[in-house]
N, C-alpha and C positions, 0 to 999 in steps of 0.2 A: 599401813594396814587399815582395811576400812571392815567395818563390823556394823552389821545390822540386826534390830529386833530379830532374834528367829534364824539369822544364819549369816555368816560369812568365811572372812577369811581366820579369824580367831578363834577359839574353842572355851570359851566361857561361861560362867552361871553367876547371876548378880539381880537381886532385886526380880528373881523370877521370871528374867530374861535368859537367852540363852544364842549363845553364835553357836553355828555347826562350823566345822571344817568339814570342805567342800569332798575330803574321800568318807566322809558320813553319809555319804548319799547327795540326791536331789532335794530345792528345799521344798520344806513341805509346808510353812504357815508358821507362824507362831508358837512356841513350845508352850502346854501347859503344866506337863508331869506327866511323873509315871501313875498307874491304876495302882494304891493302897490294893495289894491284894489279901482278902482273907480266908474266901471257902471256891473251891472246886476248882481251883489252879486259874480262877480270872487275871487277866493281865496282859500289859500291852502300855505304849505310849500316846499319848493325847496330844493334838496340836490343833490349833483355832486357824481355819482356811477363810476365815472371814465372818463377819458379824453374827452368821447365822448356821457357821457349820462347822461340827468337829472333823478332824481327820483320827482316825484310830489306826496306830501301826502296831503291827506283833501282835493281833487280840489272840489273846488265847482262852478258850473258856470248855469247860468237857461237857456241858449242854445235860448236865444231871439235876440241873435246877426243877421246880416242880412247875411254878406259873412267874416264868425269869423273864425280863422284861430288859433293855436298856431305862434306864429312870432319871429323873433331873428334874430340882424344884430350887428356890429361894428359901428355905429354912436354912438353922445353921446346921442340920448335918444328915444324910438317909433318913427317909423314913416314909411313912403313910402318906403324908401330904406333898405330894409331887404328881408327876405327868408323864405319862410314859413316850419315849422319843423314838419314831421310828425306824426300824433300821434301815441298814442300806439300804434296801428294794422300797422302801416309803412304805414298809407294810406291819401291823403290831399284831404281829404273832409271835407266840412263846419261843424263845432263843435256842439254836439248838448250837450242834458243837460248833466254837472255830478251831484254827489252828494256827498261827502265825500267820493271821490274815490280815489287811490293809483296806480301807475302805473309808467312806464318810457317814456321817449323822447328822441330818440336817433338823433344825428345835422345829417343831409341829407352829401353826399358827403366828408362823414370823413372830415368835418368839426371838430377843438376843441375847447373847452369850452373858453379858452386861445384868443381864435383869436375874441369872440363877443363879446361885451358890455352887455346884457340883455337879457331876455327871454320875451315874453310880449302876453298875449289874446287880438291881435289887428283885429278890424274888415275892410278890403281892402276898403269895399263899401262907408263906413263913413269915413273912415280915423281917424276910432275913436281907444283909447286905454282903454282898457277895466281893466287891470289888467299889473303888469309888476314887474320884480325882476331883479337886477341889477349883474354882477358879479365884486366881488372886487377884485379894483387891486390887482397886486402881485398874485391873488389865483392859488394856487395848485391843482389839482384834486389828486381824488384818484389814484394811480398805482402802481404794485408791486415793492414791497420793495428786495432789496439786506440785506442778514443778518449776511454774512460770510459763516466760512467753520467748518466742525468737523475734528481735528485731533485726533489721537491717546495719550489715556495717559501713562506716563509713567508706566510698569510694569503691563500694562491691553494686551487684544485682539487687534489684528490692528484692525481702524477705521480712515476714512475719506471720505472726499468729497470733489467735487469743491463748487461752491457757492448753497446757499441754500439760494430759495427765497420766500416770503413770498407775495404770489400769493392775496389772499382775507382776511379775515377778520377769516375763520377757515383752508386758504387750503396752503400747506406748500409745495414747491418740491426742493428735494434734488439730486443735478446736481453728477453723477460718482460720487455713493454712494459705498464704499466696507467695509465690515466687516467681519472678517474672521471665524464668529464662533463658534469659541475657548474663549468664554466668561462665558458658563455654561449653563444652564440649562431654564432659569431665565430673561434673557437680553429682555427689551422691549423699544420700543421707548415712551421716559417717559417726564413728561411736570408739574412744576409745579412755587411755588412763591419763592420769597427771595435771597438773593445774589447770589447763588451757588444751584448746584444740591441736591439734597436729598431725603429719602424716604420718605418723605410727595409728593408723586405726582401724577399725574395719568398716568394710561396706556394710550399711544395712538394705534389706530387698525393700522395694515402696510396696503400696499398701496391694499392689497385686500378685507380690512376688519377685519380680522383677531384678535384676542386677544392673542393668542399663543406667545409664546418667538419668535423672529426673525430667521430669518434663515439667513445662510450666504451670501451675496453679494457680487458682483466681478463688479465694476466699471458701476454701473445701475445707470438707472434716475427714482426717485418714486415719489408718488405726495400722500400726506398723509392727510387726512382730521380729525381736530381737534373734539374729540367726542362729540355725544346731543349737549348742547347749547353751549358749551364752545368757545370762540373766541381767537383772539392772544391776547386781550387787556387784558385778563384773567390770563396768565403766564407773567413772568419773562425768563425765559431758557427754552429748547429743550435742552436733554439729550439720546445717548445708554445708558441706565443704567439697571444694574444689581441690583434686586431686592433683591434676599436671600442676596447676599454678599453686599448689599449696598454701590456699588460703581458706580460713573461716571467713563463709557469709552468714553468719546468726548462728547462736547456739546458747545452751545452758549449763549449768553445769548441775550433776544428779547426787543428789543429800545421801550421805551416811550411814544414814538412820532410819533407811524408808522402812516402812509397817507395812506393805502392798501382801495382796492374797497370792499363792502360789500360783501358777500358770496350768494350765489343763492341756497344755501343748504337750503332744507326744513326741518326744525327741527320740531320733532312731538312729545309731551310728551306722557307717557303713565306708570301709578300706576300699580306697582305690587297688585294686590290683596291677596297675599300671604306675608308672612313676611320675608324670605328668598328670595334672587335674586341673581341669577350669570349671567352675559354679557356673553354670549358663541363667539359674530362676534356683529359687529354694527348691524346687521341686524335680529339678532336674541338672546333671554333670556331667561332661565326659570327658574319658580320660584315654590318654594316648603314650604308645610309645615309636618309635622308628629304630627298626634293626635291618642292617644289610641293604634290601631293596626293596623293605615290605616297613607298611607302617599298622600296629594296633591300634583299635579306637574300641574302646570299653565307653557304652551308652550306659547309662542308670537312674531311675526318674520315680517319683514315688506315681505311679498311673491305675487307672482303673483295671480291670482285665483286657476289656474292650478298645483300651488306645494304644497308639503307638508314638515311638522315639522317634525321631529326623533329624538328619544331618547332616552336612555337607557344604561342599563350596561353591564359593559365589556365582551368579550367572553375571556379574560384573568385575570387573579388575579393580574398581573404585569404590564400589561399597557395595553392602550383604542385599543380594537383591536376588528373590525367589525365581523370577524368569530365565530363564537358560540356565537353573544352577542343575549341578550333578550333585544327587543324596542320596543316600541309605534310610529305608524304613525300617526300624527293627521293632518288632514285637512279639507276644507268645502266644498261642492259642493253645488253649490247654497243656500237652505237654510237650509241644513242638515249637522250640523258636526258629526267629526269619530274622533274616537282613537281606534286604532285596536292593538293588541296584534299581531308582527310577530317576528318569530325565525329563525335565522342565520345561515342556515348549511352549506353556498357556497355562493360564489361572484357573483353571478348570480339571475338574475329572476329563480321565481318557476317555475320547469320542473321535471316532472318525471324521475324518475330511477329506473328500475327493481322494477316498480309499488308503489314507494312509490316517496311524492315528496321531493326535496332538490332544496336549494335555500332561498333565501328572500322570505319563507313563512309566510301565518297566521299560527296563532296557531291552528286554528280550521281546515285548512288543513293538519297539521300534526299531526294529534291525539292529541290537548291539548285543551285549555279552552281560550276565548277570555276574561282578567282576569281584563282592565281598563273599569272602568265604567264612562261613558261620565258624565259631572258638567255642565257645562254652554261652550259658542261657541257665538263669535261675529268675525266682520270685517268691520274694523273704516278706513280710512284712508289707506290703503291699508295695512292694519295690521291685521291679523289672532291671536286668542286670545283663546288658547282651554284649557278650565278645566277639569281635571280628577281625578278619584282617584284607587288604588288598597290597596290592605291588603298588608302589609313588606312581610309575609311568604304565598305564593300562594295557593292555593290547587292543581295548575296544579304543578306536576313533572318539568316541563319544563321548567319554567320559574324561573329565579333568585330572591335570599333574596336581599332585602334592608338591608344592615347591619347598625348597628346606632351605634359600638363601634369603628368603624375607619374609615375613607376617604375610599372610593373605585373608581375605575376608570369607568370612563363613555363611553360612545361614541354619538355624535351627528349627525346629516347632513338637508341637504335642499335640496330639488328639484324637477324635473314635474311627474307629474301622468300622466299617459298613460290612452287609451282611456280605460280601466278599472278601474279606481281610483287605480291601483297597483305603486308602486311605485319605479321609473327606474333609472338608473344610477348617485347617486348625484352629484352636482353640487359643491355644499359646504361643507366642513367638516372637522376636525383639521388634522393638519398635526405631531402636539406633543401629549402626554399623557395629558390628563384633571381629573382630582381627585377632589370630592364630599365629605364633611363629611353633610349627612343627620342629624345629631343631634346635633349642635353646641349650646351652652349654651348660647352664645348671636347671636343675630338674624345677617344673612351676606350679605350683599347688596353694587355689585360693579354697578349695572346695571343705565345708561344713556340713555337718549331721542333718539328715532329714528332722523335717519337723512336721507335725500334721493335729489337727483339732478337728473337735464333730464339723463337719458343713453346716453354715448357716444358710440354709438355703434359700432366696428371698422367693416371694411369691410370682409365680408365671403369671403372664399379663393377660389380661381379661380373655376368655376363647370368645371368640365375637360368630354371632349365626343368625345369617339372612334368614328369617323365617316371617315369610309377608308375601301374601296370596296374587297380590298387586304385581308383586316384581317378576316381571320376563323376560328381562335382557341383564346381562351381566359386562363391566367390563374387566377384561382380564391384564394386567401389566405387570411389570417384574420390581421388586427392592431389595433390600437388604434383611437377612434371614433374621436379626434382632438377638445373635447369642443367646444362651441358656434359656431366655425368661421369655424369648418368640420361640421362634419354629421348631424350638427342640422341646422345649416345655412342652408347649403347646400339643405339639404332635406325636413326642416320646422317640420320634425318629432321627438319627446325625443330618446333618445339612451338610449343604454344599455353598453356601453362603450365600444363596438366593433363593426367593419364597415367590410364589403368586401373591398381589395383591388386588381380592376381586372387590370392585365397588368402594378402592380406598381403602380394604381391610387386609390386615394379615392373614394370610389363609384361613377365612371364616369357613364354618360347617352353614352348607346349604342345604334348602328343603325344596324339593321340587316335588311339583302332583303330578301322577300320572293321566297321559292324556293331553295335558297341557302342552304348547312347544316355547321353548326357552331360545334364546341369544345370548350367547360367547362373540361378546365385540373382543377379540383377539389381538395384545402388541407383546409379543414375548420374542419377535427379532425374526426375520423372516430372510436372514443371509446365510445360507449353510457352511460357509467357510470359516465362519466365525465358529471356536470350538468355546468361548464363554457365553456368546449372546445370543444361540438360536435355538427358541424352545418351542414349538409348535405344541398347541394345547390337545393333550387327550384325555378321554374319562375312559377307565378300565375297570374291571373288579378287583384290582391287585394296588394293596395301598402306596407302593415307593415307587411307583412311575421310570423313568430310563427305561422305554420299552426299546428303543433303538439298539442300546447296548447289550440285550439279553441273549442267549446264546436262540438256536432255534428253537431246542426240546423244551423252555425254559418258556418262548413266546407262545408256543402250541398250547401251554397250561393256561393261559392267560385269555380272558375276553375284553376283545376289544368292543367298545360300545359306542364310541363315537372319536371323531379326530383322527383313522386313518384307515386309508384302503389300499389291497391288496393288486401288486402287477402281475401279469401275469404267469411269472417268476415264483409269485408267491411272495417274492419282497413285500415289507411294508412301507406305506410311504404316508406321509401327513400331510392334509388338507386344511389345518388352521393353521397356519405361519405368518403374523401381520408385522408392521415398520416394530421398530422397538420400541416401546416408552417404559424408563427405567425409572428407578430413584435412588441418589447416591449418596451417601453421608459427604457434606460439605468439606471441602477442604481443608484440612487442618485438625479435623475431628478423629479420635482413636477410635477405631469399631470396635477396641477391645472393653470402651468401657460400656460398653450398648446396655449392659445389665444394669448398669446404674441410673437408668431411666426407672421412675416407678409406672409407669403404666405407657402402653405401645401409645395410648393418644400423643404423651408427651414427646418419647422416640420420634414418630412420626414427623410433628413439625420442623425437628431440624431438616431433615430429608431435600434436598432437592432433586426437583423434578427434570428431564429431556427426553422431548419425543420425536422422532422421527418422524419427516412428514408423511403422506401417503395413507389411505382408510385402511380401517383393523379388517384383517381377517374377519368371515363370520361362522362359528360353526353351533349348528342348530341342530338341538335335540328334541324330542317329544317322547320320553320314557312310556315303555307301556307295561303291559302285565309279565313280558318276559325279563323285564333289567330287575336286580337284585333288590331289596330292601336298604344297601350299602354300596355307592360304590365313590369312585375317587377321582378328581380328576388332576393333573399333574402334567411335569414335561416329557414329549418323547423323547428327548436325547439326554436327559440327566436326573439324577433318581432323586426324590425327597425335594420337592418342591412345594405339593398342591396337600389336599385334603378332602374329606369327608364331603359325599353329596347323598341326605338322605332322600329317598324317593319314597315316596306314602300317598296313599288312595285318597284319604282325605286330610285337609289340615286343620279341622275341627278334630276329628279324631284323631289325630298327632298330639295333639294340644293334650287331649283327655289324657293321653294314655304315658304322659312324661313333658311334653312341649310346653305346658300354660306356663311356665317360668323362662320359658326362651325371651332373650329381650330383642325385637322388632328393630333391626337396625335398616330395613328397606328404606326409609322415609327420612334417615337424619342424614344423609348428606348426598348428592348427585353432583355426578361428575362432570366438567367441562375440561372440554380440550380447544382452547384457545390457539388457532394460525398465527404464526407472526414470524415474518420474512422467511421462510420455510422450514421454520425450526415450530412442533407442536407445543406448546408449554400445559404443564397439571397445574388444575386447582380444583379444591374442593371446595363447597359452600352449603350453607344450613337452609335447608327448606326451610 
């Protein structure tokens, strides 16, 4: 039995300590007492969430007080001399009724817990004390714990760290973490009970969410949250452990007695309705059954409104590989859910090619059969819940067998619908092979309770805007969209995981005069076959570009202002199409951690450059009194690429009227595109 300050597995009181038993609830901090109640039925329980805040459960108070205040001072007992403590809303206004209400009180002026005497419902007018709870000497609050370090064991993968501290009650971070990798296949950060490591334990997700084996570290700081319900009070050791091979490489073991502040994580249960479960990320499971000749597959994912579930199997026999796989998109819009049958010919949104389309299409745009048939569709808690089913052997050609005599590999992901419920660049998605045995003779279930905390949202990276009277040529090339904190920050639009980069920048906001004529030196891929790298540059009034893909009635709404013209047909067709020049995160490098750049200058430099040989496209504008005040320029074959191009009469008066804080990025860097043996290479350099 292990028992800590404030709660565990015992149910004791001693020295003004107190263990909860874990069917008392969740823990909540530190126990200080119940509220002495005397007038107007105050009363409730007190617990210390940490140095500087109460938690109040069961307050009850009838709110008949005259000028009733929460109060807290360092005398020895209510009265006059004290300081009134805000309440939950951080606001000091007179108390009115609770009812068995829960909440915090944080002491005003980073006041702590340490430095008052009591807590007390004291009313000013009367001088009366209404309720009141005492802090015992000596008391501790809660705060994070120091727990040691991981070293490396002998005859494993290097591993270590500096100190690893034990933040709350499920959240763990590990100071210049490195592990080299060279562990197998298998290594997870692993958590469980009894003397020493073992494979009795459970996976924990890495600092992304993740269930996947580890990947390698080179002296990082991560911050790892304990899975569903599980708390520290729950383990003995933190473990790198190697699963197939059932060894600890580094690990510590976790004190007794820890004092750490309760957790702010919102644990959310939720029943497979299926018998099968596999935990694919904390944030997302699914569960399966197979009856007869038909197999269920229950998706469930804590997700926005806006995203969608995916699933399905591999477009390889060897490992989880998105190109040729066959998957399900399920997700809800409003009060209609989908599970749509799409097939995988290209890494790219659906676009035609020599009239057939390729891409993350449906099936029923490429000649096949939409083969899952919708079950049931909820959304609880910010949890999307879709049931479906399909036949193992399809009728469509196109779509893959369920095999039930061996493991096959799967592939999954998460992420936002475009304003066509189509689904764009994901977000989420493993980084190792994942493998499925659909017919397991006893039933397999790793899957744990959602879990979820406010977003910390880091700041999107600088919006960068040419605004420089000087500048008349642009060059246009294609990178990488930069997750959250690029092109989606930035633009508030989903991506497709490529952006314009004009002049070096991530889709900066440009300022052109009217009058003036401008240069679009153009390399966005000028192969049409190609359904990921042919973007021919247009400016429209319509801010998500993919004019190629738009139905007719759709393009008639639309002004086209430069970058393509009309056959006779009435087809549209593009006149900026130049060689490619791309930039690609280096090999080796996860795009998923692109956020963890703080600013696009840093992103940027990993980047490497390849250009196609052959001169850019050139497409020339000279805006005049007719083009808008706003318009946009982006690719024609695929939507949420480009950005803002303001056009203004004068750029003195832009300046006046909101621009004088615009910062001049014309002049800090010019482009060179260096020949060398027929391959172009990027560099940029500082005037």
């Amino acid at each position: 039995m292990r028992c800590s300050i404030a709660i565990v597995r015992r149910s004791t009181y001693s020295l003004g300590r107190v263990c909860q038993n874990p069917e008392d609830g969740p823990y909540r901090g530190k126990y200080i007492g119940k509220f002495n109640s005397y007038h107007h039925q105050a009363s409730g329980d007190v617990y210390a969430v940490d140095e500087y805040t109460f938690l109040l459960t069961g307050f009850n108070y009838d709110g008949n007080g005259v000028d009733t205040f929460f109060w807290s001072g360092a005398s020895n007992r209510p009265g006059p001399q004290g300081f009134i403590v805000p309440d939950e809303y951080g606001k000091t206004n007179i108390l009115e009724r609770y009812f068995n209400k829960d909440f915090t009180l944080r002491l005003p002026d980073n006041k702590k817990i340490t430095e008052v005497q009591w807590l007390a419902v004291y009313d000013l007018n009367t001088q009366n004390n209404f309720a009141d709870v005492y802090i015992p000497e000596d008391f501790e609050p809660p705060v994070p714990q120091k727990a040691g370090s991981l070293t490396s064991v002998a005859g494993g993968p290097m591993v270590s760290s500096d100190t690893i501290d034990i933040l709350d009650s499920k959240t763990i971070r590990i100071t210049d973490f490195s592990y080299d990798g060279k562990g197998g296949e298998s290594v997870h950060f692993w958590v469980g009970v009894g003397p020493s490591p073992s494979s009795k334990g459970s996976k924990v997700p890495d600092e992304m969410g993740y269930l996947d084996p580890i990947r390698a570290y080179d002296r990082e700081t991560i911050t790892l949250e304990l899975p569903g319900d599980m708390t520290i009070f729950d383990i003995d050791w933190f473990s790198v452990y190697d699963v197939d091979a059932r060894r600890d490489y580094g690990s510590i073991l976790v004190s007794d007695d820890l004092n750490v502040p309760p957790s702010l994580v919102r644990v959310t249960p939720h029943t497979a309705s299926l018998p099968n479960c596999r935990q694919l990320h904390k944030d997302y499971r699914m569960s399966w059954e197979v009856f007869g000749p038909q197999i269920t597959i229950q998706l469930a994912g804590n997700v926005r409104p806006d995203e969608y579930l995916s699933f399905g199997i591999s477009g390889s026999d060897q490992r989880s590989q998105m190109l040729g796989a066959d998957v399900v998109v399920a997700f809800i819009d409003g009060h209609r859910g989908y599970a749509v049958d799409y097939n995988i010919t290209s890494l790219a949104p659906c676009v035609q090619v020599l009239g057939q389309n390729k891409g993350v299409c449906r099936d029923d745009a490429v000649g096949g059969l939409d083969s899952f048939q919708l079950h049931t569709f909820t959304r609880e808690n910010d949890i999307n819940t879709i049931t479906f089913r399909r036949t193992l052997i399809s009728s469509d050609p196109g779509d893959k067998e369920f095999l039930l005599d061996r493991s096959m590999y799967v592939v999954w992901a998460m992420g936002r619908l475009d304003s066509n419920n189509e689904p764009t660049y994901h977000d989420v998605y493993p980084k190792r092979n994942v493998q499925i045995h659909f017919n397991t003779s006893e039933p397999v279930n790793d899957c744990f309770s959602f879990t979820s905390r406010e977003a910390n949202l880091k700041d999107v990276w600088e919006r960068q805007q040419i605004f420089d009277r000087s500048v008349r040529a642009f060059t246009a090339t294609l990178g990488p969209a930069g997750g959250k904190r690029g092109y989606q920050g930035i633009t508030g639009h989903v991506s497709n995981g490529l952006a314009w980069y004009i002049n070096g920048f991530l889709v900066p906001e440009l300022w052109l005069r009217r009058g003036l004529t401008y240069s679009f030196m153009v390399r966005g891929g000028n192969n049409p076959h190609s359904p990921e790298f042919y973007h021919p540059l247009v400016i429209t009034d319509e801010p998500h570009g993919g004019f190629d893909r738009l139905s007719d009635a759709r393009q008639s709404e639309i002004r086209v202002l430069a970058g393509v013209e009309f056959t006779r047909r009435g087809r549209p067709k593009p006149t900026a199409a130049g060689p490619l020049c791309l930039a690609r995160h280096p090999e080796g490098q996860d795009r998923r951690l692109d956020d963890n750049f703080a600013t696009f200058k840093k992103f940027n430099r990993t980047l490497k450059w390849s250009c196609d040989s052959g001169d850019p496209a050139i497409l020339q504008i000279t805006p005049n009194t007719s083009w808008p005040d706003v318009v946009y320029y982006n690719s024609f074959t695929h939507a949420n690429m480009g950005w803002k191009i303001h056009i203004v009469d004068s750029y003195s008066q832009s300046a006046r009227s909101g621009c004088a804080g615009v910062t001049s990025v014309g002049h800090t860097f010019r482009i060179v595109l260096i020949a060398f043996g027929g391959i172009i290479y990027w560099a940029q350099s500082k005037r």
